[in-house]
N, C-alpha and C positions, 0 to 999 in steps of 0.2 A: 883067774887073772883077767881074761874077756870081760866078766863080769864084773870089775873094779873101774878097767879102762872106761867102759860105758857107763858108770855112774857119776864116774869124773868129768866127762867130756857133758853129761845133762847137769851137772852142778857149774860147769863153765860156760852154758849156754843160758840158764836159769840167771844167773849174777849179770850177764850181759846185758842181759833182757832189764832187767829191772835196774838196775845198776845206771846203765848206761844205754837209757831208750833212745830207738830211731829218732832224729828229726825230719820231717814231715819234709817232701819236696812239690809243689806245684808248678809246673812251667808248662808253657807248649801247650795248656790246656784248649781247646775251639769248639764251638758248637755243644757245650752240654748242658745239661738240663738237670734240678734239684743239686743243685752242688751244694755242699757245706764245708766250710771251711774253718776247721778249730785248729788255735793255739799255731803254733811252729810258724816257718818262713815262707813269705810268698816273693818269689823272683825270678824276675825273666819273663814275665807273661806278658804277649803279646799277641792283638787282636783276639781277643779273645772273647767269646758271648756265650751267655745263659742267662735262662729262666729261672729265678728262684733259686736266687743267690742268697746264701747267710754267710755271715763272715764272724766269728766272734773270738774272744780267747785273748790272750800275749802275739796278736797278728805281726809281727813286723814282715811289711812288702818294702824292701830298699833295693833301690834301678832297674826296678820293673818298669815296663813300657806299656800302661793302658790305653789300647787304642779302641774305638769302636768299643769303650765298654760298656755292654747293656746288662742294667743287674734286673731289668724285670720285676718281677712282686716279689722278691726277693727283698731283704734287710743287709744291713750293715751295719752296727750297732754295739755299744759299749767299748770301744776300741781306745778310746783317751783315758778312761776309767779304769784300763789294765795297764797303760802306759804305753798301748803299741799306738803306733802311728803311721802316716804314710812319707814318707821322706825322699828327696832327690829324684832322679826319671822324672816323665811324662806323664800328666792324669790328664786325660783328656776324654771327652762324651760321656758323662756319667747322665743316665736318664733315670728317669722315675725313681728314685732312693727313696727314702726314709733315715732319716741320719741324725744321733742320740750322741751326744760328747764326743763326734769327731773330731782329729787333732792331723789338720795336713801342714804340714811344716816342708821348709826349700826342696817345695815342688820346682825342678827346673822350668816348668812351663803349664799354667792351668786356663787352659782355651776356653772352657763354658762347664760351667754348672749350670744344670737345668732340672727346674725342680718341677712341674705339670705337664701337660699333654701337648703342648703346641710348646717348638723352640722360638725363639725371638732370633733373629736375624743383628748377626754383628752382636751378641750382648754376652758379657763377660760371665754373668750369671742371672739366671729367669726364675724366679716365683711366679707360679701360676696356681691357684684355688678355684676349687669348683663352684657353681652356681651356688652351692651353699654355704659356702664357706662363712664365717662369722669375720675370726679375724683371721688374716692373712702369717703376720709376720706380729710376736710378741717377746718383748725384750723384759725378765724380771729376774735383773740383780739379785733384790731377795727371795727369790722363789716361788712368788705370789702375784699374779696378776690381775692386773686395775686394783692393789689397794697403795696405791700413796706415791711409791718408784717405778712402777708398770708403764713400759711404751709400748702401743699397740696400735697396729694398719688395720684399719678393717677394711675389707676390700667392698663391700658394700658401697662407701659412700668416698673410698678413693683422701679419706682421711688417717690424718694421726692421732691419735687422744694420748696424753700423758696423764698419769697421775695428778696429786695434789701437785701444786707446781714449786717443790722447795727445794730441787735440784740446780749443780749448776751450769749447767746444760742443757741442749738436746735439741730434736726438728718437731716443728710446728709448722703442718698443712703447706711443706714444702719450702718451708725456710727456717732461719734460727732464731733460737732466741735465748738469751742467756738470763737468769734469774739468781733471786739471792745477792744483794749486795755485801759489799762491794765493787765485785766482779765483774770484767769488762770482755766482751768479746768484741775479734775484731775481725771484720771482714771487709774481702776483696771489692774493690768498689764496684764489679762488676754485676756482686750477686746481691747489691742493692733492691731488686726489682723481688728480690725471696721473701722479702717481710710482710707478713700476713699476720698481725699479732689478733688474737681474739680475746673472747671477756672473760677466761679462765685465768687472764694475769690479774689476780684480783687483791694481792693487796702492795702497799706500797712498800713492805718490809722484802720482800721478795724480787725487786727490781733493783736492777743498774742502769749499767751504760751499755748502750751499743756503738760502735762505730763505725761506719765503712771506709776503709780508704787507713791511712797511715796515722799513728797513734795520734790524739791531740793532745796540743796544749793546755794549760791553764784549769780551774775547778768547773767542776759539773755536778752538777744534781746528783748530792745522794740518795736522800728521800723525798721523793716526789712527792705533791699535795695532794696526787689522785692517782689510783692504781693505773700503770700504763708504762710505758718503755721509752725512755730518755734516749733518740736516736741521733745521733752526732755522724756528718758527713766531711771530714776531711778539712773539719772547721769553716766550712761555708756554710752548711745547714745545720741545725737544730731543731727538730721533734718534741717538744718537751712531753713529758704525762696528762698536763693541765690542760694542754693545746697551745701553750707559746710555739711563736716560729721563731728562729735567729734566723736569718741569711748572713751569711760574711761578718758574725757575732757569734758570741754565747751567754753573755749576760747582758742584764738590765735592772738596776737598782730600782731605775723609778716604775715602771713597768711589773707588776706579778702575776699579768696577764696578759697577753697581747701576739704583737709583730713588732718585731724589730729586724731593721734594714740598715746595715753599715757600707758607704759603696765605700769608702776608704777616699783616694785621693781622687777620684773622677767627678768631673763639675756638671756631668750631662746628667740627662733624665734617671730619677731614682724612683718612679714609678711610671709605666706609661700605661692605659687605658686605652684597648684597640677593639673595630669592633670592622667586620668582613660587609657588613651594611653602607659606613660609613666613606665618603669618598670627599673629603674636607681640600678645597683648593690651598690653603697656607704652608706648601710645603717645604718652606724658606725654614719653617721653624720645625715642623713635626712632619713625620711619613702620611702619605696619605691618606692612612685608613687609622688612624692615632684623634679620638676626638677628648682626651685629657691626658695630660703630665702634671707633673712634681718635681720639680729640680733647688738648686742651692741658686739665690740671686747673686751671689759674690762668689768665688772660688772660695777666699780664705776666710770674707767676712761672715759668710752665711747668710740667715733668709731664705722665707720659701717665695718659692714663683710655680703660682698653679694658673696652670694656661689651659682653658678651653676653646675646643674648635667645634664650629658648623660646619656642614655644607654651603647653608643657603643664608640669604639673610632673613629666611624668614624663621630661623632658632636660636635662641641663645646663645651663645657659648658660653654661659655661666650663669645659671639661676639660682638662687638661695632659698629654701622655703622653710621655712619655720613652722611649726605646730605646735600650739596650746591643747592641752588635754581637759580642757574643761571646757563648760559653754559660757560661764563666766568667769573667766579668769584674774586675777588679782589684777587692777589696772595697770601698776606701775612695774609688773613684769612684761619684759617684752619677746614678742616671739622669734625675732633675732636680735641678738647682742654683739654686739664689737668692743671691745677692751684693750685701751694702749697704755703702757707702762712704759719703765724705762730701769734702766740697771746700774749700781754701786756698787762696787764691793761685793757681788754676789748678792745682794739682796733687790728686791724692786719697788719701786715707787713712783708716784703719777709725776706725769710730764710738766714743767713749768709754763708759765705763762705763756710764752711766745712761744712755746715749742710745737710744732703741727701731731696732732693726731691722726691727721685724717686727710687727703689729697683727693681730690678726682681728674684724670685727666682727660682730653680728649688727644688719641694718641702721644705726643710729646706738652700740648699745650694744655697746663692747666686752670680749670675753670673754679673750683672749691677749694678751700680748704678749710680747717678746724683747728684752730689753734686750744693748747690747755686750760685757758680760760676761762673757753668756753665762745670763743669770737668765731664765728664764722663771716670766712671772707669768698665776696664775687668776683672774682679777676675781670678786669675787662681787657688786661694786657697782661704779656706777660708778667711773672714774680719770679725773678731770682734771690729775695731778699734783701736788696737793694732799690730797683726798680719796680713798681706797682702800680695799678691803677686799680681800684672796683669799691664796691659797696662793702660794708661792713655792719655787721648785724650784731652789737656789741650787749651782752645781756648782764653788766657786772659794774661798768663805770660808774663811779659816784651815787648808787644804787637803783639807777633809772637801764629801762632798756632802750640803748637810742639803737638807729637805722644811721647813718653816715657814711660819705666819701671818703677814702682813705686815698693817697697817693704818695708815693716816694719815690728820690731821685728823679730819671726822665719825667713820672706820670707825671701828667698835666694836674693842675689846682682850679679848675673853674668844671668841676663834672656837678652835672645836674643829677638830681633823685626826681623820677617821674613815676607817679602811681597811680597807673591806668584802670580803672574799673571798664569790664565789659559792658556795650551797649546803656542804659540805663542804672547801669550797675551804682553804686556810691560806697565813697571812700567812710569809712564806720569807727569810732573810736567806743568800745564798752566801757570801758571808765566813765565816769560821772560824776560830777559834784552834788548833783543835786540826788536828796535821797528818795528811792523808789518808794511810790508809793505801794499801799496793798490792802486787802478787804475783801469781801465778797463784793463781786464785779468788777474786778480793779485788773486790770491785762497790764503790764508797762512792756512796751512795742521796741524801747529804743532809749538806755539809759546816757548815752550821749554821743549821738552819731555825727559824725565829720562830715558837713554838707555844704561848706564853703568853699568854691573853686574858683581860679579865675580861668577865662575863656580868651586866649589868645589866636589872631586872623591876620592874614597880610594880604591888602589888596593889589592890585597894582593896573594902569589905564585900560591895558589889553580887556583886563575885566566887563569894564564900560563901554566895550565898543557896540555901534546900535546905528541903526536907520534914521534916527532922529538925534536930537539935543538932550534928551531926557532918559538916562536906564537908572533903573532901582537892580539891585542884586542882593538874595537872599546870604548873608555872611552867617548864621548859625539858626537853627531852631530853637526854642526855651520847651523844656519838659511840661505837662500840668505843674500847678504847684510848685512853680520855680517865682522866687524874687530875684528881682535886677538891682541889686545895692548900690553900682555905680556902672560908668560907661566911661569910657576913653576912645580920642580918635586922633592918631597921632598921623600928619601926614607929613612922612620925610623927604618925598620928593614934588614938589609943588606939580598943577598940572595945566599941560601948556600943548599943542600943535598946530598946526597949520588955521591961520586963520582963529584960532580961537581966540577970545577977546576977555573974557571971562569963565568962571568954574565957581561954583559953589558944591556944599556937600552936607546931608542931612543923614540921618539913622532915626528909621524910626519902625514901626511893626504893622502887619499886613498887608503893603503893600507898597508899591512904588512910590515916592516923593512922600510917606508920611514922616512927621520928627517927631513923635512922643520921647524920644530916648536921648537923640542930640540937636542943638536945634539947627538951623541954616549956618553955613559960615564959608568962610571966602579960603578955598585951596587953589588960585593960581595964583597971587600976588606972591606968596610964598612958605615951607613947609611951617606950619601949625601945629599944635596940641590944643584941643578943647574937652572941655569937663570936670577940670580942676577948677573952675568960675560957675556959680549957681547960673549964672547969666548964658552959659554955653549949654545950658540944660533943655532937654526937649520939654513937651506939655507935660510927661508924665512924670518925668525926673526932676521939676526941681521943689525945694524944700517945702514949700505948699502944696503941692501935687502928691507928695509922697505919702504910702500909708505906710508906719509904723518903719519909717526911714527905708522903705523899697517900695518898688511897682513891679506887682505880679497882675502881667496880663491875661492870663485863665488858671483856676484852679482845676479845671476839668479839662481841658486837652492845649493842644500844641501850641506855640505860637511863631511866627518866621519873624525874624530880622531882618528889614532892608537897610543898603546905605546905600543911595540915591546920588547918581552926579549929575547938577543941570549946568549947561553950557550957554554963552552966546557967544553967537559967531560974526566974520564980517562977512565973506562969501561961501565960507561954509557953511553947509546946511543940518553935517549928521558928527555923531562924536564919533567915529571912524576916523577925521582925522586929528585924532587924539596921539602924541608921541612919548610922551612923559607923565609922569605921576605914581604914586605909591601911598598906603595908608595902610597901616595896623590898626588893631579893634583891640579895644582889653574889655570883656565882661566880666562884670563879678558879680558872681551867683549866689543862690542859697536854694536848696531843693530840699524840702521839705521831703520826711520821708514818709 
């Protein structure tokens, strides 16, 4: 019977055993060394350290309390791959791991994962690789890395390298970037400053939009004309792929490449040009260190107003330089051009007749302008369109180009046209009637030059004043090679002073009292005109005397003009006391050229 009882009680012990095996208890464990730890429950452990930890199997640790846990060269491994996991309590200090499909799920509180030999201070979790490391951190979806979906850190160069780039996601060199269109990512405006796109975004099938800041409005670039990233800022900026910028835009019709600038409703500067060099006094209009803008001339009308500034007066504020790329260039192209139109109906077409192209002023008062015609006008007063005064340089009238006075409303009607040539200079017409000739030896100098002037003088008594009865006064020089056609001496105020009894008056050349030019005649009785009478004619001028209807008194150099006043007196002795008198000269020239 003994002998029953005990084969019963090792068959009950036997079935237990196998039946219904212990589960494993760890808790309370501190300070050991080569631990391993298979299958069953880990709970309760706290502060707890060792060397050469392995953990493997169906592990479930649930409100366990890892403080101070150092697992040493020890592993941890395949724990998500059995379905155990670490769950609820405290994981906190985990050093030097090695960790294969770990699965921590509502850990109450996970202070620092730290993965190398130095902890980072304040850091939630540290990756740290040794001097050799390759790559640091590699992320492959499909299980293969660098062929196509592979992210990888290499810690070398402190970079990210993605695969081919046809995902739609992911970081790039510490910011994002989103590929693959349609697809839009959108980020906080703040992490604006993360975009580093490089040349691995390389085709245009691959890109979208990005945006920072709050979704946008309106359409955007799908595919872009050149690989690159379509960056949109909160609808004030625009990036395009091609290199357009929008500011406060996002499209442009006319434009498929460029800048474009929308300020919206503000009338001020839409671009201003600053330079930390410049210290420009005009600061009524522009800040002081501003030496160009670009604004609207009207709020609503529009127009541009480009204002440049100097400092000094000795720079421009606006130079224009034009450059031809050739050394001979087409003549009739010019190396700056101006083109003014005008608009209908949306279409444009040149300006009518009277209508100004072209203005210069000088500050409010203008001095040119250019009418559609083709007239250019010389203000000499103002022009409000109404009121006028200047020259007019007319190149279309009745097919001739004339030179004339214009004037309306106040302008005066008696404006003179005077055409001053410098020094010896002479007024020049190239037209010609007569036909050039030509041949060997044949030069033609001068196919019909304008060299008829007349020579207007006013004298008056003060002139003649003298120590005697008798002054000559030189009134004009004649060039070489000038003829005298005619003379005129018109004297409007007879001449008369103290004691004077008589006055005569002659013109004539080289010197004092000669009259080759007019002859003697009586200016005190009262004001005269002579030289419209052969008989008032000096020795040289009259119609017998004259060669070829003129007297040219040298061909080869100068010749002076005198006009001569002789006096008698009763007890006066000198033309001092002379009080009255006045005489004009008219010469009319011809100077051979």
């Amino acid at each position: 019977m003994k002998k029953l009882i005990g084969i019963f009680i090792s068959l009950l012990i036997a079935v237990n055993v196998y039946a219904f095996p212990p589960t494993p208890l760890v808790s309370g464990l501190t300070n050991a060394s080569n631990v391993a730890i298979t299958g069953g429950n880990i709970t309760g452990i706290t502060n707890f350290s060792t060397a050469n930890l392995t953990v493997s199997g169906a592990v479930n640790a649930t409100g366990a309390t890892w403080t101070g846990f150092n697992v040493g060269t020890g592993t941890v491994g395949n724990l998500s791959s059995t379905n155990a996991n670490i769950t609820g309590g405290n994981l906190t200090g985990i050093i030097n791991g090695s960790f294969t499909d770990l699965t921590v799920s509502s850990v109450a509180n996970v202070t620092r994962l730290e993965m190398g030999t130095t902890a980072a201070a304040n850091a939630m979790v540290t990756i740290k690789g040794t001097a050799n490391d390759s790559i640091l951190v590699s992320l492959s979806p499909k299980g293969t890395e660098s062929t196509g979906n592979s992210m990888e850190w290499y810690r070398a160069t402190d970079s990210v390298k993605v695969g081919a780039i046809n995902k739609n996601g992911g970081i790039y060199n510490g910011g994002w970037y989103i590929a693959k269109a349609p697809s839009s990512l959108f980020v906080a405006p703040t992490w604006a400053s993360m975009m580093d796109l490089q040349s691995d975004l390389t085709t245009s099938s691959n890109v979208a939009t990005l945006v920072v800041g709050s979704e946008p409005t309106g359409s955007y670039e799908a595919n872009p004309l050149i690989a690159g990233l379509d960056y949109q800022l909160n609808n004030t900026f625009r990036l395009m792929p091609n290199g357009s910028i929008f500011i406060n835009d996002n499209t442009n019709t006319t434009s498929v490449q460029g800048i474009t600038v929308n300020q919206g409703g503000n009338d001020d500067n839409i671009i201003t040009l600053k330079s930390s060099d410049v210290a420009q006094p005009t600061t009524e209009y522009e800040e002081v260190d501003t030496y160009m803008s670009i604004r609207k001339i009207n709020s609503s009308d529009g127009g541009v107003l480009i204002r440049g500034l100097s400092d000094t007066g000795l720079t421009s504020g606006i130079l224009f330089q034009g450059y031809l790329g050739a050394s001979d260039p087409t003549d009739y192209i010019p190396a700056i051009s101006f083109v003014a139109r005008k608009n209908i109906r949306a279409t444009v077409q040149a300006l009518a007749a009277t209508e100004t192209i072209l203005n210069i002023k000088n500050h409010s008062t203008e001095y040119l302008s250019i009418l559609g015609d083709g007239k250019v006008n010389f203000w000499k007063t103002a022009n409000d369109g109404t009121n006028y005064e200047g020259l007019q340089i007319d190149p279309a009238t009745a097919g001739n180009m004339q030179i004339k006075y214009i004037t309306g409303g106040s302008g005066t009607d008696d404006g003179d046209i005077t055409l001053t040539p410098a020094g010896t200079g002479q007024l020049k017409n190239t037209a010609s009637v007569i036909t050039s000739g030509s041949g060997t030896g044949i030069t033609v100098n001068h196919t019909g030059a304008v060299i008829q002037q007349v020579y207007k003088v006013t004298t008056t008594y003060t002139a003649y004043t003298d120590s005697d009865l008798t002054k000559g006064i030189v009134i004009a020089t004649l060039p070489a090679k000038t003829r005298l056609v005619a003379a005129y001496a018109d004297t409007t105020v007879a001449y008369a002073g103290t004691d004077i009894t008589a006055a005569t008056l002659e013109v004539g050349v080289t010197a004092e009292g000669a009259a080759e030019i007019l002859a003697v005649h009586n200016v005190f009785a009262a004001p005269i005109v002579v030289g419209d009478l052969d008989a008032d004619m000096g020795t040289a001028m009259t119609r017998a005397a004259k060669e070829q209807g003129a007297y040219m008194p040298s061909w080869t150099g100068t010749t002076a003009v005198y006009a001569t006043i002789d006096a008698t007196t009763g007890a006066a002795t000198t033309l001092a006391s002379l009080t009255a008198g006045s005489t004009t000269f008219y010469l009319l020239t011809e100077k051979l050229p």
